[in-house]
C-alpha positions as CSV (number, residue, x, y, z in Angstrom):
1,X,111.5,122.1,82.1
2,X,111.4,125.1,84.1
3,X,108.9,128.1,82.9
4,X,111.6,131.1,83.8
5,X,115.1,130.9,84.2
6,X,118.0,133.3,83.7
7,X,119.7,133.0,79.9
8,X,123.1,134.6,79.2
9,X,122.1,137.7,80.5
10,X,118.6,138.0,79.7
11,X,115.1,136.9,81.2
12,X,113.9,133.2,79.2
13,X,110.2,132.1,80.0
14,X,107.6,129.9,78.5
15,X,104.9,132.1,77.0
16,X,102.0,130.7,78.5
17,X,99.6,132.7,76.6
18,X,100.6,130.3,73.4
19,X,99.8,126.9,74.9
20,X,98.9,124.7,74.4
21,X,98.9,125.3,70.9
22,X,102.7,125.8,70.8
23,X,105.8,125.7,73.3
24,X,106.9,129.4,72.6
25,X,109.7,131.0,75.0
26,X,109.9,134.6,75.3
27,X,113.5,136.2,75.6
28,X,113.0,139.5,77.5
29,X,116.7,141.4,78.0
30,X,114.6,144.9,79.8
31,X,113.2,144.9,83.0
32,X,110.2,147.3,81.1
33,X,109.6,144.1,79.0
34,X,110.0,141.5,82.2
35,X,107.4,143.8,84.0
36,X,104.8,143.8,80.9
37,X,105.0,139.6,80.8
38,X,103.7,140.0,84.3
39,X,101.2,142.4,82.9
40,X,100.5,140.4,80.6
41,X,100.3,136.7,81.5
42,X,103.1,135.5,79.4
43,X,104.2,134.2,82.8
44,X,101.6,133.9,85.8
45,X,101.2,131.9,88.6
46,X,102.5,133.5,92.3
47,X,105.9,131.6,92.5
48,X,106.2,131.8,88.8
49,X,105.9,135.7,89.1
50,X,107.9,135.9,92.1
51,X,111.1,134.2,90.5
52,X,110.6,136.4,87.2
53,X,110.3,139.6,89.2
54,X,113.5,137.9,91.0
55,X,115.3,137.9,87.6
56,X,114.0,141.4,86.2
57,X,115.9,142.7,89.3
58,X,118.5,141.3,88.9
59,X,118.4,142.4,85.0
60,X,118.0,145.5,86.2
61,X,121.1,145.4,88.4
62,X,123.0,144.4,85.3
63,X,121.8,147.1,82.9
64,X,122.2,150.5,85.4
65,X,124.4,152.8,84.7
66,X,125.2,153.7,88.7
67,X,128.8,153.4,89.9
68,X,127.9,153.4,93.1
69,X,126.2,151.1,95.8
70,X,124.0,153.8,96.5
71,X,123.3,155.0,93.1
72,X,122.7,151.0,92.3
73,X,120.1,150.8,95.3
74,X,118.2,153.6,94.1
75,X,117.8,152.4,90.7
76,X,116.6,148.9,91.4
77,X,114.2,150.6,93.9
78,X,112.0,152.0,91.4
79,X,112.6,149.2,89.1
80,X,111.4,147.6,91.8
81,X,108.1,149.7,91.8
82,X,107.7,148.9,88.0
83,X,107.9,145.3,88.9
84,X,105.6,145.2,91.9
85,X,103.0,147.8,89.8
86,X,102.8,144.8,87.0
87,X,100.1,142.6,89.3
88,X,99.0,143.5,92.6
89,X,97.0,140.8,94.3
90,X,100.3,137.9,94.2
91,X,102.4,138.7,97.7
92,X,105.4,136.8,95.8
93,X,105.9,139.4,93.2
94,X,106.8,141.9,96.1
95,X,108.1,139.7,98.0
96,X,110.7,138.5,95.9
97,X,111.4,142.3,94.9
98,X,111.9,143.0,98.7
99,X,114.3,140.3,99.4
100,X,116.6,141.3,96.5
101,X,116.2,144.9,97.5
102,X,117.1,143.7,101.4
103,X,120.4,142.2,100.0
104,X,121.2,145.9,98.0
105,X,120.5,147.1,101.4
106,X,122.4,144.9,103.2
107,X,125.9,146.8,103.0
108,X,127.7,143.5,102.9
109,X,128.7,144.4,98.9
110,X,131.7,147.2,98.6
111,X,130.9,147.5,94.9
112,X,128.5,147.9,92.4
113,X,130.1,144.8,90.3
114,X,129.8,142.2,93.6
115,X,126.5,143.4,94.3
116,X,125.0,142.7,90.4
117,X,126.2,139.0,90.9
118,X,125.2,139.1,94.2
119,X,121.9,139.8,93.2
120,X,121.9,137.1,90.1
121,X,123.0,134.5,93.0
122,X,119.4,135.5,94.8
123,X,117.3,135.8,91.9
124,X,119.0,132.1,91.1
125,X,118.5,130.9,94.3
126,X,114.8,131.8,94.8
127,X,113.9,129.9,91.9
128,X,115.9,126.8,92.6
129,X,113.9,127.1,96.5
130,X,111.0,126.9,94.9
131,X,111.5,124.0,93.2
132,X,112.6,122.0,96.2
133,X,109.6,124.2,98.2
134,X,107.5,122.3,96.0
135,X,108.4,118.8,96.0
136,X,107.8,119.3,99.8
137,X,104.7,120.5,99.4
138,X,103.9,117.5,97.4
139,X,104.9,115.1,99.6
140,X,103.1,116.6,102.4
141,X,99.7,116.8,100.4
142,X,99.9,113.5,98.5
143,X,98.3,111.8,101.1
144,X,94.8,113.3,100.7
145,X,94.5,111.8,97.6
146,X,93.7,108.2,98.4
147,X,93.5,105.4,95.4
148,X,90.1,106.0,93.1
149,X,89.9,109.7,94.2
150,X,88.4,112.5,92.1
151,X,89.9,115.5,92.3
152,X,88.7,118.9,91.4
153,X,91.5,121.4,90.6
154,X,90.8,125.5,89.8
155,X,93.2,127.1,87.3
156,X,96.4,125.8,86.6
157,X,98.8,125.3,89.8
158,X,101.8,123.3,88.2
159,X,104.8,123.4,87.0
160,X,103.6,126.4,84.8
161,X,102.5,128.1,87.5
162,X,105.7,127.8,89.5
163,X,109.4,127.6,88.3
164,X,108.9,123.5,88.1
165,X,106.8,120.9,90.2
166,X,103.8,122.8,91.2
167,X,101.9,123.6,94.2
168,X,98.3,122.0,93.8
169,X,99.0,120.4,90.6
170,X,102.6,119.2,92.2
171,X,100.3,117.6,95.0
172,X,98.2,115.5,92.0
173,X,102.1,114.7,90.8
174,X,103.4,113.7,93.8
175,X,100.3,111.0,94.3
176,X,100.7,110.1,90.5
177,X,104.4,109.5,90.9
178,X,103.7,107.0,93.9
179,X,101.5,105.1,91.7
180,X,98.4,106.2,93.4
181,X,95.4,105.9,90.6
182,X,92.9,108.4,90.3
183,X,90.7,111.0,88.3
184,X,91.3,115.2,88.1
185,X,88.7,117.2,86.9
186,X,89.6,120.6,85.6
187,X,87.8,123.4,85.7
188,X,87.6,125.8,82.5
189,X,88.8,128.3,84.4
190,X,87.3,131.2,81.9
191,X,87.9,133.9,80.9
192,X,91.6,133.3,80.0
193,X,90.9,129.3,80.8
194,X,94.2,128.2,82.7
195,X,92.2,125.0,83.2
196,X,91.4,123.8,79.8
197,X,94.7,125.5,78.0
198,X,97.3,125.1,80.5
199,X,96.4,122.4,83.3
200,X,94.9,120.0,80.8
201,X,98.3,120.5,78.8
202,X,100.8,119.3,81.5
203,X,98.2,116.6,83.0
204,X,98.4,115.1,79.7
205,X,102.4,115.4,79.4
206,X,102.1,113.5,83.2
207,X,99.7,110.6,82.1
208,X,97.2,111.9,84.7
209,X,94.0,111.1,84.2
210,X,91.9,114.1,83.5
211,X,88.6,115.3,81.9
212,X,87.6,119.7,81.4
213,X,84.4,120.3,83.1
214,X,82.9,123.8,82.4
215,X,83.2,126.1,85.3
216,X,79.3,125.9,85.8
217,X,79.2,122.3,86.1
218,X,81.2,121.5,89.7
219,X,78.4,121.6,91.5
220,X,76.6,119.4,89.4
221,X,80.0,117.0,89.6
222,X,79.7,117.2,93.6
223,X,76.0,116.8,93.6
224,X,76.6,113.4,91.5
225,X,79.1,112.5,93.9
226,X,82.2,112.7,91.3
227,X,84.2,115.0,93.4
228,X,86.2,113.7,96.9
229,X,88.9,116.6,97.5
230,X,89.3,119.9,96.0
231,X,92.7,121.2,95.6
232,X,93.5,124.7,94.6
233,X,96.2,127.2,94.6
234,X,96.6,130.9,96.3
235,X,98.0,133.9,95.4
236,X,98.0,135.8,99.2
237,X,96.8,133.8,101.9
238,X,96.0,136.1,105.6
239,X,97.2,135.5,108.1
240,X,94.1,134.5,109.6
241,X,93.6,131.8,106.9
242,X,91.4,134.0,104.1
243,X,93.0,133.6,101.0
244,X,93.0,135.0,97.4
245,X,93.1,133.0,94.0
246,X,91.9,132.9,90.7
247,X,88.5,134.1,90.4
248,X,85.4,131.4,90.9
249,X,87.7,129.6,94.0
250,X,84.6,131.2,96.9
251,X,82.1,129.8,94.7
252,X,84.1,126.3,94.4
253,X,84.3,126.2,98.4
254,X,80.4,127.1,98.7
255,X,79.9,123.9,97.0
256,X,82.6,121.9,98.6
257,X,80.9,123.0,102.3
258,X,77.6,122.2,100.8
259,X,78.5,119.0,99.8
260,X,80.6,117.8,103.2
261,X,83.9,117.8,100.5
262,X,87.4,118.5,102.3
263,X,88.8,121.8,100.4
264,X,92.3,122.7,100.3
265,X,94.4,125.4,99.3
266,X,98.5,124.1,98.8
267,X,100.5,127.2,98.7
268,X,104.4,128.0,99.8
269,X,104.7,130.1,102.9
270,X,106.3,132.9,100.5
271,X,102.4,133.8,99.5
272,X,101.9,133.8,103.2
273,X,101.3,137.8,104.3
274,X,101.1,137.7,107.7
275,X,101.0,141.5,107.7
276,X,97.5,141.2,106.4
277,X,94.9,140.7,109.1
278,X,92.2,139.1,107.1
279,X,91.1,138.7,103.7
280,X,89.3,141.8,103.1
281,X,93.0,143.3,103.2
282,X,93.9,142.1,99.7
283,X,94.1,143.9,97.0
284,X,92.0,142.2,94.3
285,X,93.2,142.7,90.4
286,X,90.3,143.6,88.0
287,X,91.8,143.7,84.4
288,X,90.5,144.7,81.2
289,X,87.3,142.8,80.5
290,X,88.1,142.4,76.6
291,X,89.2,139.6,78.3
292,X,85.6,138.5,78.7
293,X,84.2,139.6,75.9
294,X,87.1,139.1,73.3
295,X,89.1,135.8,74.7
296,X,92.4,135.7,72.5
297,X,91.5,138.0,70.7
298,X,87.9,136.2,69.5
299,X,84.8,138.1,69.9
300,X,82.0,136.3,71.7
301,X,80.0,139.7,72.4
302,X,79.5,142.9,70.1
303,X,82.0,145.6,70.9
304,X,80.2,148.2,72.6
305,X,78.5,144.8,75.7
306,X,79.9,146.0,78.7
307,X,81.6,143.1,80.6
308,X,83.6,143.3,84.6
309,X,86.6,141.0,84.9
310,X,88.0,140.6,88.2
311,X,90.8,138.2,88.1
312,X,90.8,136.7,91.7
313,X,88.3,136.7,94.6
314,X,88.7,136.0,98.6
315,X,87.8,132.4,99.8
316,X,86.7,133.2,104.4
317,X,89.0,130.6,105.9
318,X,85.8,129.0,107.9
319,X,85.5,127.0,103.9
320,X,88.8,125.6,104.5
321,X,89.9,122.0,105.5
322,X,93.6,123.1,105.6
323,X,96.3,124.8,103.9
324,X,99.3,122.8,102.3
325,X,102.4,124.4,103.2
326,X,106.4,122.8,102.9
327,X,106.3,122.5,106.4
328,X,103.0,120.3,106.9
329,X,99.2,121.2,106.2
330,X,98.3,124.4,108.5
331,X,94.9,124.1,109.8
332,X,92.2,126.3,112.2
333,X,93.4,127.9,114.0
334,X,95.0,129.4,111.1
335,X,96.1,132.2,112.6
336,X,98.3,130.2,114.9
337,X,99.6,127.3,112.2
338,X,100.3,129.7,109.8
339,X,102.7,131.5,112.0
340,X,104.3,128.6,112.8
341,X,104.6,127.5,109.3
342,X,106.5,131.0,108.2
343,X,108.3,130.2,110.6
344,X,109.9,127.3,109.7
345,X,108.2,125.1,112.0
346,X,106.3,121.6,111.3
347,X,102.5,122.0,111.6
């Protein structure tokens, strides 16, 4: 079950915000409406993002008017700046955008027909990477789970969160698949609770064994000595190692340091920026705190309580036991394994 694929001409994704309550799919046939799912979290995750920003370009390739190469460029370009304007802190959203709009670039199409199913073959062929980037990834993490672990997972990082498989989640599936036996606990994950709604929700479809902690209590699971690894995702990682995901991640590696527990982030080298020196080069999302105060659409506050909602915050690379990449697990100096790594190399 993939969470976005292309569908007879038209953008199909899970609608996250539903689950787990329902299995909804969301048919978008504008790249306007493929750019507000971003907006709006019907799809989230970085490599989920990345492969529907993929398919909205390509969308948009099929629905221009332009006759020409060069007409057709220049449309998807601001398309392209719609797309990339939908969430700014995921590098894959932009990246994916760039290497479609490198390939309408490219010159190798004469016309505009070849190049819209040129652009379909990318979009198609980014998502069907990822799910093979991936299963790599959770091969090459599966190890640190050793039998009777506890795990501590932040957010949801699976299949949902991807096209299919997962990056920290598809680490806790890889060790499930080869029979290894152990305990996840998931974070709430508030304010929109990816933990409890969505990472809950496909453990249980695995047969993982799993119990929702509130967000406040990992350090008293640490302190009780319940917690052996913690896994997490990213949605930038620095080139230096810093690294951006879902909001209360610094908070989790505090703890982890505090407690002498290894901390890793598992994350494809596609949400590796390498143009971005450190961490405090991120641009960090803050959206609208009814989110906080008004969770789907429930008020836990009066209307006029003021409330901030950043969505992700910057974990210094020092907290880090290593970085799961496809191509091994990157570790200090980060700034030298992660180049490697983007490069295609085994670290």
């Amino acid at each position: 079950m993939r969470s976005v694929i292309w569908d007879d001409g038209a953008v199909k994704m899970i609608d996250q915000r539903a689950l787990p309550w329902k299995l909804d799919y969301a048919r978008l046939n504008t790249v306007e409406a493929v750019a507000e799912s971003i907006a709006n979290m019907t799809v989230r995750g970085a490599p989920a993002i990345g492969a529907a920003a993929a398919f909205g370009m390509a969308l948009a390739a099929r629905q221009s008017p332009a006759t020409t190469v060069a007409g057709l460029l220049d449309d998807l370009r601001q398309c392209g700046d719609l797309l990339n304007a939908a969430r700014p802190t995921a590098v894959n959203l932009a990246w994916a955008v760039n290497q479609l709009l490198q390939i309408a670039a490219s010159g190798e199409f004469n016309n505009v027909d070849d190049l819209r199913a040129g652009l379909l073959l990318a979009a198609q062929q980014i998502a069907d990477d990822d799910v093979a980037i991936n299963r790599r990834m959770g091969a090459q993490g599966a190890g640190l789970i050793r039998p009777g672990a506890k795990v501590l997972h932040h957010c949801n990082t699976g299949a949902l969160a991807t096209v299919d498989y997962g990056t920290a989640l598809g680490v806790v599936r890889a060790a499930h698949e080869a029979g290894v036996d152990f305990h996840v606990l998931l974070d709430e994950t508030r304010p929109r609770l990816q933990g409890s709604r969505l990472s809950a929700w496909e453990l249980e479809r695995l047969g993982v064994s799993y119990d929702i902690i509130p967000d406040t209590a990992a350090g008293y699971f640490m302190q009780q000595n319940e917690v052996d690894v913690v896994l997490v995702g990213a949605d930038r990682v620095a080139s230096n190692g810093d690294f951006a995901n879902k909001i209360g991640t610094y908070q989790l590696a505090i703890m982890a340091a505090a407690h002498g527990i290894p901390f890793y982030s598992v994350a494809p080298t596609s949400t590796i920026d390498l143009s971005l020196a450190s961490g405090a080069d991120i641009p960090i999302e803050e959206r609208d705190s009814s989110e906080v105060t008004t969770p789907y659409g429930n008020p836990i506050t009066p209307a006029h309580f003021k409330a901030r909602n950043p969505a992700f915050d910057v974990t210094p690379n020092h907290y880090l036991s290593g970085i799961v990449t496809e191509n091994g697990i990157a570790r200090a100096p980060f700034s030298e394994s992660l180049r490697r790594a983007v490069a295609g190399e085994q670290v």
